[in-house]
Residue, then its C-alpha position, 0 to 999 in steps of 0.5 A: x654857566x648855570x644859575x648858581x643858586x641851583x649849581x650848589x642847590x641852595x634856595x635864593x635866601x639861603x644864608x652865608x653859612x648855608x651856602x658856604x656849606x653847600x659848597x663845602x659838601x659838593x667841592x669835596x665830593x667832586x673835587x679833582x684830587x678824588x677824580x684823577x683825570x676824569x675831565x667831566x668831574x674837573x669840568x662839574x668842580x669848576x661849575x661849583x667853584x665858579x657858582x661860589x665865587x658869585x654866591x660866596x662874596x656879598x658884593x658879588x652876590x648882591x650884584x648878581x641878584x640885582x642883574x648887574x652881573x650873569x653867572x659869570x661874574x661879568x657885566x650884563x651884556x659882557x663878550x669875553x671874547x672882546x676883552x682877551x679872556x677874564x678872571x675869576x676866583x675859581x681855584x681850577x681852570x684851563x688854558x691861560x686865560x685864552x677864551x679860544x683855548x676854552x679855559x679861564x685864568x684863575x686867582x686868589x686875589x679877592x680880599x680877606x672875608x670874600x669868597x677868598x675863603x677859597x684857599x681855607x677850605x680847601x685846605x681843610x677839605x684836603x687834609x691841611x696845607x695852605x695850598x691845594x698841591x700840599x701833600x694832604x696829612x695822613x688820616x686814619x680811614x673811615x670806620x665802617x658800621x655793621x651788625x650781626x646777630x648770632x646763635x647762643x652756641x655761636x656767641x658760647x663757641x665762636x664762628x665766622x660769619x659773612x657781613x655787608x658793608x656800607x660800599x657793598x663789599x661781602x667780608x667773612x668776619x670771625x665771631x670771638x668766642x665768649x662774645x657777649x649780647x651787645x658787644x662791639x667787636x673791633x674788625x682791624x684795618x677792614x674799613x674804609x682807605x685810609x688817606x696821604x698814607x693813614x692807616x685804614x678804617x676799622x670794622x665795628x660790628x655790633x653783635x648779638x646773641x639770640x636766646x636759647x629756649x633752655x640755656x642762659x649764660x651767667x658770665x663764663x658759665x651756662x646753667x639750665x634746668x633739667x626735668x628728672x622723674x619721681x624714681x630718678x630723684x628717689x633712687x638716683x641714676x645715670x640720666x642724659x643732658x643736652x649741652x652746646x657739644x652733644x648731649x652727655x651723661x649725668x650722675x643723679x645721686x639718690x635723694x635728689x630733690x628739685x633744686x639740686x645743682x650739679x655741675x658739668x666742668x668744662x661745658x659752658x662757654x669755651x676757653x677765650x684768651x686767659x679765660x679757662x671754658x666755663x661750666x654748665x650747672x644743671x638744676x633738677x626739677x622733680x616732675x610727675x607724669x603728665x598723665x595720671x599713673x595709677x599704681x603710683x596712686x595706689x602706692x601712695x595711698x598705702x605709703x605713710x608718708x610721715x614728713x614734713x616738708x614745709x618745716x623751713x618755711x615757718 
């Protein structure tokens, strides 16, 4: 066997608990249990198992650091094939304890504290049950993270989108309707397996909205700013709207000034659950032309004009 140390890639000094660590992480990685006849990761479990069973117990550690024994937990200079096969802590092996037979007898007989923590890990690393041949205890898969951004249509109508998971797999997820910037949507039983019977991981995918270059959301609502003309305020008149379905017509009554909201039913964001669909609340914006008219100018220039409309500020 291979030098422990680099076996469970710990440095010499490494503490207890580091090594104990260590050896937790590869142990459940290449465990048997994960690995089902695959006689190369039985053979890779055995190597970390034994490298513990030195590194794991101060007395044998302590001799194996001063050379008094190999990596085998043996003397220097020990021929197994002299003594009938020997014994170690590892809890996987072959054979019967035969050398010829290319296994070695294993047990749990080293006293409490020692590298006999062999059993508790185990146990915890499969789910509970003192010995490794317990049936493990039902736990829910693992959950998977992903992140999604979307339309401010999408987010205001609902969509499906396809998203990556951590294992590579491609999945085709339903936006809700109403989802909000920054919402977590739980994805139900898409995760990871779940294991001794559990039930699977959940998907939870972040989302979110990106801007609309004219409309922003207040919360099941959609307001907007439209720009009208001088006539149009003035005389009033039928004057398109651009909403999340198609562009509409709206009613302008005459008079109108800026900051007159009209309101739109039903054109915000669509129903969802009890949620009836929003509106879309129109704000007008009287605006001139961009480049100068000079028959407005001189219809101004004969027009009295004779109100004030900075009354309210004062």
């Amino acid at each position: 066997m291979d030098d422990p140390y680099k076996i469970l890639g710990v440095p010499k000094n490494a503490s207890e608990a580091d090594v104990k660590k260590a050896f937790r992480t590869l142990a459940k990685k290449h465990h048997p249990d994960k690995h089902a006849g695959d006689a190369t990761a039985q053979k890779r479990f055995q190597e970390i198992s034994g490298a513990y069973d030195i590194l794991g117990d101060k007395e044998k550690r302590a001799q194996f650091d001063a050379g008094a024994i190999g990596a085998d937990g043996n003397p220097r200079g020990f021929d197994p094939r002299q003594h009938g096969g020997f014994r170690q802590g590892h809890p996987f092996g072959s054979g019967d304890g035969d050398p010829r037979a290319g296994g070695f007898k294993f047990s749990f007989d080293q006293a409490p504290g020692g590298a006999a923590g062999f059993e508790d890990i185990f146990a915890d690393l499969m789910g509970g049950g003192g010995r490794r041949r317990s049936p493990p205890r039902a736990a829910k898969g693992e959950d998977f993270s992903a992140a999604v951004t979307v339309s401010f249509a999408e987010a205001a109508s609902g969509s499906t989108r396809r998203i990556v998971l951590q294992n590579g797999e491609q999945l085709d997820v339903k936006i809700p309707v109403g989802v909000k910037d920054g919402q977590v949507v739980r994805v139900k039983g898409r995760g990871g397996a779940g294991r001794g019977g559990g039930p699977n991981g959940d998907i939870l995918l972040s989302v979110s909205v990106a801007p609309h270059p004219s409309l922003t959301r207040d919360g099941n609502d959609i307001r907007t700013d439209l720009p009208v003309t001088l006539k149009e305020a003035v005389l009033g008149g039928k004057v398109p709207v651009p909403t999340l379905t198609g562009v509409v017509s709206l009613s302008v009554p005459p008079n109108s000034n800026t900051g007159t909201i009209l309101r739109l039913k039903g054109k915000g964001i669509g129903a969802h659950g009890a949620t009836p669909a929003g509106d879309l609340y129109v704000r007008l914006v009287v605006t001139l032309p961009g480049e100068p008219d000079e028959a407005l100018r001189d219809f101004l220039k004969g027009w009295a004009g004779d109100y004030d409309p900075r009354t309210k500020i004062r």
